[in-house]
C-alpha positions as CSV (number, residue, x, y, z in Angstrom):
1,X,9.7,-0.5,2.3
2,X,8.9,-4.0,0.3
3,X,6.8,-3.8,-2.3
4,X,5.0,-7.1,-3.9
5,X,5.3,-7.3,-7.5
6,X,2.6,-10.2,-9.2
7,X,4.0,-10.8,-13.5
8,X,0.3,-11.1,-15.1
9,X,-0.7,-12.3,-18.1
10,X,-3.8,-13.0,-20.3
11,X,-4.1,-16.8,-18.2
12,X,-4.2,-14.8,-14.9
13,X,-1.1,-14.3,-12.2
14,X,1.9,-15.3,-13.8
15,X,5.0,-15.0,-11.4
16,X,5.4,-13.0,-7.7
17,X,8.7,-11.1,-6.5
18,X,9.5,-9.1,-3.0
19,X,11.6,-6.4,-3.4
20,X,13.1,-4.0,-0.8
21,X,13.7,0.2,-2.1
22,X,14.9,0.9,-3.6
23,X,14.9,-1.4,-6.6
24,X,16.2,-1.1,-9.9
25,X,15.3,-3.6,-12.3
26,X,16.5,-4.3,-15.8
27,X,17.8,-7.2,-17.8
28,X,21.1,-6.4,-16.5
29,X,22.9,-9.0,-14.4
30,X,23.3,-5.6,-11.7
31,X,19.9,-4.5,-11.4
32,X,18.1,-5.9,-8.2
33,X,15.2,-7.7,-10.5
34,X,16.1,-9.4,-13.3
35,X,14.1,-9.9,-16.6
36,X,16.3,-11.6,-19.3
37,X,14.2,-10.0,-21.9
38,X,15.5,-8.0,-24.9
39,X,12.6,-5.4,-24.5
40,X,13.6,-4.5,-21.0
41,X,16.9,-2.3,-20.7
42,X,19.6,-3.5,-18.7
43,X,19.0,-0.7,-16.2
44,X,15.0,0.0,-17.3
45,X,13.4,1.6,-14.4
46,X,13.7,2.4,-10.5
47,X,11.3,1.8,-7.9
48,X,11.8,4.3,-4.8
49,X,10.6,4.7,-1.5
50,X,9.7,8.8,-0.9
51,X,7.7,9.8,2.9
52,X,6.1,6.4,2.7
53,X,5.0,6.9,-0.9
54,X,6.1,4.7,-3.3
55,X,7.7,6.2,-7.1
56,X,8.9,4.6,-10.1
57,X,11.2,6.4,-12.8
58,X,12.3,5.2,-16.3
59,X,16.1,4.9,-16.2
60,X,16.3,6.3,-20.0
61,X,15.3,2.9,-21.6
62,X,14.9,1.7,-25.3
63,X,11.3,0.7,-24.9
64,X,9.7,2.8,-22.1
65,X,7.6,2.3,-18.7
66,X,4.5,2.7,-18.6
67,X,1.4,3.2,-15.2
68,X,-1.5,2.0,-15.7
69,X,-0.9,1.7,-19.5
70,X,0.1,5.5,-19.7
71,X,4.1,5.9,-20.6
72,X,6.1,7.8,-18.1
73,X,8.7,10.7,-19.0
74,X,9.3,11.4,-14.7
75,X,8.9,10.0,-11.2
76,X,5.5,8.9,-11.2
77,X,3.8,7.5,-7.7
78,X,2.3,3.9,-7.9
79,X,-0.2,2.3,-5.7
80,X,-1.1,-1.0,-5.0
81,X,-3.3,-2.0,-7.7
82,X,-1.3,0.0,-10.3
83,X,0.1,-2.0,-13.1
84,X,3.7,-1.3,-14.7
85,X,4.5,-2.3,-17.6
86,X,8.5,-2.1,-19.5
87,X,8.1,-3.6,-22.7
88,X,6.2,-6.4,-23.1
89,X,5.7,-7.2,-19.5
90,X,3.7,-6.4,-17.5
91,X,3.0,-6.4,-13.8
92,X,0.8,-4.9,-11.0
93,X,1.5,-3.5,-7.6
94,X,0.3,-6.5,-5.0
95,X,1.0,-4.4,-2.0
96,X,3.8,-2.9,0.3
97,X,5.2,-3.6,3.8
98,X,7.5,-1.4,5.9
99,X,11.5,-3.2,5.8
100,X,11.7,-3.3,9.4
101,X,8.1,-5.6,9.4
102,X,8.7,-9.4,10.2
103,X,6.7,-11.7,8.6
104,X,7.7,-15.3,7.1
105,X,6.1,-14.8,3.6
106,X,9.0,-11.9,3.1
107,X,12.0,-12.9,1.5
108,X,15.8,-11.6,3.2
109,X,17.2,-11.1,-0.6
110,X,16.7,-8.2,-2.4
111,X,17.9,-9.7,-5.6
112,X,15.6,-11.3,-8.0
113,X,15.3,-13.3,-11.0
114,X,12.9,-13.9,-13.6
115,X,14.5,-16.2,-15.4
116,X,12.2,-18.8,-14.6
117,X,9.0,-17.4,-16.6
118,X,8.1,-19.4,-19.8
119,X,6.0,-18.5,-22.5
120,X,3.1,-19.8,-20.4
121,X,3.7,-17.7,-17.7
122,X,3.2,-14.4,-20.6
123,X,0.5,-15.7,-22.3
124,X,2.5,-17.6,-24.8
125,X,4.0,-14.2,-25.5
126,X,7.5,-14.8,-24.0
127,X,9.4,-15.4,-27.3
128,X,7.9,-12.7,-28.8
129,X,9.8,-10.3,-26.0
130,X,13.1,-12.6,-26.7
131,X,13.2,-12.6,-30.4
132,X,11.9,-8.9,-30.7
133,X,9.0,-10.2,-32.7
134,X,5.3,-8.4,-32.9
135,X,2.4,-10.6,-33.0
136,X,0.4,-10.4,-36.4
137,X,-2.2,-8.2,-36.5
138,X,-4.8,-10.5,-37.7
139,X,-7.6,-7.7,-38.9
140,X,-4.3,-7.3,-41.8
């Protein structure tokens, strides 16, 4: 199955990745979809194919995944619409296609890699993730 993973952000859609399950994805130079962010794990979560559902499970990271803003402790099912987030990233579930579909939008790699996004592309949150940082709260 390929699934269609759209990066948002505050400024609207951010970044888009295919992926083929299943798909690990991490900071990790390994993992099928890379995200060179020191939030994300190097292994942080999987993304599985399961009778045509679709689950995601947290690979034991530092900082969690989370559906639809609700952190995860087992395989949870996603939907198109859904949005996943592992650390300070987050991104929703476009949509899914069966592997053996042809279509010319769908890439032939299942490898990844995010290291194009900016601090635009997160809301000009980006070097937060990379340095660690929290924004201010500024109510003090």
């Amino acid at each position: 199955m390929k699934v269609k993973l759209v990066v948002t952000s505050e400024s609207g859609p951010a970044a888009e990745f295919e992926i083929s399950t299943p798909a690990t994805l991490g900071r990790g130079k390994e993992v099928d979809l890379t995200f060179p962010h020191s939030q994300i794990s190097r292994e942080h979560c999987q993304i599985t194919e399961e009778s045509g559902n679709l689950f995601i499970r947290d690979l034991g990271s530092l900082n969690g995944t989370r559906v639809n803003d609700q952190p995860i402790s087992e395989p949870t099912q996603i939907t198109p619409g859904d949005t996943v987030s592992l650390g300070k990233l987050t991104f929703r579930i476009f949509g899914v296609r069966l592997a053996n579909a042809s279509s010319d939008s769908w890439e032939e790699s299942d490898a990844f890699s995010a290291d194009h996004l900016t601090d635009y592309d997160f809301g000009g949150g980006l070097s937060d993730i990379l340095s660690g940082d929290s924004p201010s709260d500024p109510a003090g």
